[in-house]
C-alpha positions as CSV (number, residue, x, y, z in Angstrom):
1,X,0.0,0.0,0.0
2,X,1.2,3.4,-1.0
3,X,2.4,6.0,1.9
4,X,-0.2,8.9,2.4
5,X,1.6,12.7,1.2
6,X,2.2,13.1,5.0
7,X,4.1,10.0,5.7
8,X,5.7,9.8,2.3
9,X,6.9,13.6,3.0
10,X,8.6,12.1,6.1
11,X,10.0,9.4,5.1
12,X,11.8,11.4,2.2
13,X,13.0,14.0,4.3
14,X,14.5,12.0,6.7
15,X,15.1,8.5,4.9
16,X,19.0,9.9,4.5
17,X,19.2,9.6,8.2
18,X,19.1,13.4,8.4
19,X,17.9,15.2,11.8
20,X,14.5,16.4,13.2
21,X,14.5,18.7,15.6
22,X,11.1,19.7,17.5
23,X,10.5,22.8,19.0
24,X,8.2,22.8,21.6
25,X,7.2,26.1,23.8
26,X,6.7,24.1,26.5
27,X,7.5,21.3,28.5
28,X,4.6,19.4,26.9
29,X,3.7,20.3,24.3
30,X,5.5,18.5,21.5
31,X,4.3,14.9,22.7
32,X,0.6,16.4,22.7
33,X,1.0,17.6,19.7
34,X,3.5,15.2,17.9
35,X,3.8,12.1,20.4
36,X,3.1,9.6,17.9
37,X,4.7,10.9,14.9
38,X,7.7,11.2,17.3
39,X,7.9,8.1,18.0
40,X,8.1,6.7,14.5
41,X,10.3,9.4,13.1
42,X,12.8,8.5,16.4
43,X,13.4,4.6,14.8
44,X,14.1,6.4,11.9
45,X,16.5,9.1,12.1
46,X,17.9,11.1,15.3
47,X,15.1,13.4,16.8
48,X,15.5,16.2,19.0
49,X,12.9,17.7,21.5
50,X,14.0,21.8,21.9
51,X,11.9,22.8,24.5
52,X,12.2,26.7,24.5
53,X,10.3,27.8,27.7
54,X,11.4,25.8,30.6
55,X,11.9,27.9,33.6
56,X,9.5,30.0,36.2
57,X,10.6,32.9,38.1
58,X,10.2,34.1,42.1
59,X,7.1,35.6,43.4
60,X,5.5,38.2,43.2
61,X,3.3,36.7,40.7
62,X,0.2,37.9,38.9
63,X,-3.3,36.8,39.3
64,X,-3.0,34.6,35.8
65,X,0.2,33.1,37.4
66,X,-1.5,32.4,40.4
67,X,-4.6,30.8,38.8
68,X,-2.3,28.1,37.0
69,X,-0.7,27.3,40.1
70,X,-3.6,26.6,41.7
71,X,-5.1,24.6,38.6
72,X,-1.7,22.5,38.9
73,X,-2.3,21.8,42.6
74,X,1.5,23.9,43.2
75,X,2.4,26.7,45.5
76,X,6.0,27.4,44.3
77,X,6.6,27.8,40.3
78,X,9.9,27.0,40.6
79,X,9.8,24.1,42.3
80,X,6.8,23.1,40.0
81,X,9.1,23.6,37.0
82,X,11.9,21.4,38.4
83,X,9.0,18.3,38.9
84,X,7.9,19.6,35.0
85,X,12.0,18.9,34.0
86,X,12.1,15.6,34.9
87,X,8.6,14.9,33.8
88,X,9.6,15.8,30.4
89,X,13.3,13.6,30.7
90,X,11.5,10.1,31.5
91,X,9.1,10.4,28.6
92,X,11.6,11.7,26.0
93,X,13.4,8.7,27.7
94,X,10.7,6.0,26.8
95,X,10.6,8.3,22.9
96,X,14.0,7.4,22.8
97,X,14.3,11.3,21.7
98,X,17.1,13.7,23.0
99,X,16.0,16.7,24.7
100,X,17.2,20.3,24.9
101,X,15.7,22.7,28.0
102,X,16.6,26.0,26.3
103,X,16.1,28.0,29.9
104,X,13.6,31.2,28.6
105,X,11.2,31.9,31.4
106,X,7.5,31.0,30.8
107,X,5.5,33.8,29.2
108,X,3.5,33.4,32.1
109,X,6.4,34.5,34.4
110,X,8.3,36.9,31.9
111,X,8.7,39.9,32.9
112,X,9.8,43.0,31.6
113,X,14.0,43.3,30.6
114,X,13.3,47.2,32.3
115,X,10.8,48.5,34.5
116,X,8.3,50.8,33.4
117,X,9.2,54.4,35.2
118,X,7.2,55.3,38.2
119,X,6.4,51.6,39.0
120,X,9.2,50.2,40.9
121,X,7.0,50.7,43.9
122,X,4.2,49.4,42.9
123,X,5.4,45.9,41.2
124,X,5.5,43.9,44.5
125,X,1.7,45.2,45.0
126,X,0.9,45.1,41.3
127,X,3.2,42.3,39.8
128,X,0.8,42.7,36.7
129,X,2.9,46.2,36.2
130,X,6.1,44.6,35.7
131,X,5.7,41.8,33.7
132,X,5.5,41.2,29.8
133,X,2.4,39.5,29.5
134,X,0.1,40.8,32.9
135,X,-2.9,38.4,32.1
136,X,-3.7,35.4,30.1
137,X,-7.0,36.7,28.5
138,X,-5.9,39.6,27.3
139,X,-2.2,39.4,26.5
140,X,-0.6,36.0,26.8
141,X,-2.8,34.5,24.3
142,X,-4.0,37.3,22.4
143,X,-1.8,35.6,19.5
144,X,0.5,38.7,19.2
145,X,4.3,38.5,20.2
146,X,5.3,41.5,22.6
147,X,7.9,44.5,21.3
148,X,9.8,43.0,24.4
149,X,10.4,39.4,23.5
150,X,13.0,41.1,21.0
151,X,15.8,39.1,22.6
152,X,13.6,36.0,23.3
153,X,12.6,35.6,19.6
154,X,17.0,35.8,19.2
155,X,17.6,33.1,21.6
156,X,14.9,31.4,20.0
157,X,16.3,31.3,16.8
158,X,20.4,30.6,18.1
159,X,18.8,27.9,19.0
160,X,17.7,26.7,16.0
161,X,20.4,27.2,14.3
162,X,22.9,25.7,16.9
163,X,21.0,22.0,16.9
164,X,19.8,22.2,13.3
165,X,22.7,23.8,11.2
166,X,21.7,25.4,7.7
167,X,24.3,22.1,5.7
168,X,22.9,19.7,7.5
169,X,19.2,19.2,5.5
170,X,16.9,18.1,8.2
171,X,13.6,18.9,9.1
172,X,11.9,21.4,11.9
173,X,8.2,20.8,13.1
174,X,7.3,24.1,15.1
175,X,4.0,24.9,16.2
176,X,1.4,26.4,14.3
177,X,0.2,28.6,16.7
178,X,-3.6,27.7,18.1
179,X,-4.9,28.7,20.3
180,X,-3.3,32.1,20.2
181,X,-0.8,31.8,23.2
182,X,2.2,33.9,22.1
183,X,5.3,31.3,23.3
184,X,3.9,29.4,20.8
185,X,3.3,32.0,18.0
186,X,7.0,32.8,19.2
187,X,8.3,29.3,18.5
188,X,6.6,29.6,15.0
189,X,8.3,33.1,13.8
190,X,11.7,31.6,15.0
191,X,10.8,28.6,12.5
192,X,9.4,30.6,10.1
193,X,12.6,33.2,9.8
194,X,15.2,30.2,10.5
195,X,15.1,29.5,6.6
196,X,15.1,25.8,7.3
197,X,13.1,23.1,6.0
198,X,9.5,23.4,8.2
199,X,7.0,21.3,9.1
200,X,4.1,22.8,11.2
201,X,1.6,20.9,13.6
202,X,-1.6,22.1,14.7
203,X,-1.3,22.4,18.6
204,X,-3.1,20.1,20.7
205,X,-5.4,19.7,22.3
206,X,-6.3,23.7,21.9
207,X,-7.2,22.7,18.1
208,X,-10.0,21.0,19.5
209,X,-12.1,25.0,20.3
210,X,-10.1,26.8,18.1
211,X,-8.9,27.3,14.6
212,X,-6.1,27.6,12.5
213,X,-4.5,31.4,11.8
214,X,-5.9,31.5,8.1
215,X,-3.2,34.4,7.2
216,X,-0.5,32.0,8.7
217,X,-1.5,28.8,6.3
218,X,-2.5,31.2,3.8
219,X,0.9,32.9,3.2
220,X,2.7,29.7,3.0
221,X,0.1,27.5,1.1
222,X,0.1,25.5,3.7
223,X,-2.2,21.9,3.5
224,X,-3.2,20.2,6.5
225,X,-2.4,16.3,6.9
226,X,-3.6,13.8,9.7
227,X,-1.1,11.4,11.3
228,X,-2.6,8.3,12.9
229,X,0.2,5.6,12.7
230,X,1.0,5.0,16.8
231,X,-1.6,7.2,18.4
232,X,-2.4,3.9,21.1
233,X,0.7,4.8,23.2
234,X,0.3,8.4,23.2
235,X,-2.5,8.8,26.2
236,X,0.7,7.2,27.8
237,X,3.3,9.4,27.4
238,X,1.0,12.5,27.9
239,X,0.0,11.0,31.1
240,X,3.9,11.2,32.1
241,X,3.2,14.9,32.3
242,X,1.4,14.6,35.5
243,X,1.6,18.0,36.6
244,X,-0.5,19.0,33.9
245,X,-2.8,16.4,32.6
246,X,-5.5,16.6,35.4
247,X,-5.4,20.4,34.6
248,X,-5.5,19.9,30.6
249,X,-7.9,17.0,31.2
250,X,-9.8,17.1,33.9
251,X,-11.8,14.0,33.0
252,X,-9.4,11.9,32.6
253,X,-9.8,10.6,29.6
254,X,-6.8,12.0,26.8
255,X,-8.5,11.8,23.7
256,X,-7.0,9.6,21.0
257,X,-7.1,12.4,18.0
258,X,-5.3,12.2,15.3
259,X,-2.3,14.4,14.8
260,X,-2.7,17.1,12.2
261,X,0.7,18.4,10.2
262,X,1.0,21.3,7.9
263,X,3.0,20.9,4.7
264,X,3.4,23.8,1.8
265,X,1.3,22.4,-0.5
266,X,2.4,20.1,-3.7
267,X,4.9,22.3,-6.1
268,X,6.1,24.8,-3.2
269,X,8.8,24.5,-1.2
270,X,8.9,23.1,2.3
271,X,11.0,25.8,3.4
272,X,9.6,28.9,5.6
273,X,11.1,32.1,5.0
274,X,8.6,34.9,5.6
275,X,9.9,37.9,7.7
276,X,7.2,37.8,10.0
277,X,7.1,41.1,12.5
278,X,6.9,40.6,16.4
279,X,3.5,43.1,16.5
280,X,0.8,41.6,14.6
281,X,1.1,37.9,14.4
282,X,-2.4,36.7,15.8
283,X,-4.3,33.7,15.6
284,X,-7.7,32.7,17.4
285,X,-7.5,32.3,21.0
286,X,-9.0,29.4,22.9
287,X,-8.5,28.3,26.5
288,X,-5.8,26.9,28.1
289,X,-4.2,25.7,31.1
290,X,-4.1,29.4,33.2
């Protein structure tokens, strides 16, 4: 039986042995989104998880901060992160994946490189004054990258370029983006500007309430493809995030959906060079874990 366009895609790309690498905001969010295609692409060639936003930061924290901790039964972020690290080692352990924590704080946590003048006093009272994003609703996943994750979107892309050199010819998956929350819309402008090969997968599970950025996929012909080779074992490894399944699922149940990847449609090329701006990237917003 002939390969569908997805897994034939795959196949060719890395049939030469030639890397993957994975960029995930996240400490999550590439096995939600890409556990089973991980898994098969890992006996094929060597695959790298690069998970971008892996620490916290001290308190004071801001309302939306303190709303996830609760949700994730936690009173210290910190110390939640460092149960989050090792979470995320043991299942790219049972992937058989390497891993990369790149060390930018959670957009949740960022704050700002300089304090606004005339609000030094009023931070430790008002954290919401200091930070980058000061809520989830109406900033973290408005689906716009802030003016002030100038360096962030730099480190972003070293990174890129340090695992996934321009010679060597492998492959990137990056988020697409759903759901609006701007590490992730971050994680996709460092894809899209790192002139590599891209690959981009519709994030789970907040593609179940919202859609797609149609300007996004539009600008890069983009064609969606379902992956549901392996999905048995996923509920699994998702469940090895236990700090945050209860909160992403609180029934449960992980649902067994198939994975959805974006390719540039037949006759483009599968490389992603727009120079996307840092003010103005949106996509719909659903809920999420804050």
């Amino acid at each position: 039986m002939a390969d569908d366009p997805l897994t034939a895609f795959v196949r060719t790309v890395l049939g030469s042995g030639v890397p993957m690498i994975v960029l995930s905001p996240h400490l999550d969010d590439a096995v939600l989104s890409c556990g089973a295609l991980l898994g098969w692409a890992g006996r094929r060639a060597p695959v790298t998880v690069a998970t971008l936003f892996t620490e916290a930061a001290p308190p004071p924290y801001t309302l939306s901060a303190r709303r996830y901790l609760r949700r994730t039964r936690a009173g210290d972020a910190e110390e939640l992160f460092a149960d989050r690290h090792e979470e995320d080692r043991r299942v790219m352990e049972l992937l058989g994946a390497d891993w990369r924590h790149v060390g930018l704080v959670d957009g949740l946590f960022r704050r700002l490189p300089r304090a606004r003048p005339g609000v030094g006093r009023l931070a430790p009272l008002l954290p919401e004054l200091a930070h980058v994003y000061p809520t989830y609703r109406l900033h973290l996943s408005r689906g716009r990258v802030s003016e002030h994750d100038a360096e962030t979107l730099r480190v972003a892309g070293e990174t890129i370029e340090a695992l996934l050199p321009a010679r060597s010819g492998g492959l990137v998956l990056a988020p697409l983006g759903v759901g609006g929350h701007a590490d992730h819309v971050l994680a996709r402008t460092a894809a899209e500007r790192s002139g590599r090969r891209v690959v981009y997968y519709s994030d789970f599970p907040y593609n179940q309430t919202a859609a797609a950025d149609a300007e996004f996929t539009g600008r890069h012909r983009l064609t969606a493809r379902a992956w549901e080779r392996d999905l048995d074992r996923k509920a699994e490894l998702v469940r090895g995030y236990r700090t945050q399944a209860d909160a992403l699922f609180p029934e449960g149940r992980v649902p067994c959906a198939p994975e959805v990847y974006l390719l540039p449609s037949a006759g483009d090329t599968a490389v992603s060079r727009g120079p996307a701006r840092l003010r103005g990237t949106r996509a719909r917003t659903a809920g999420g874990v804050p």
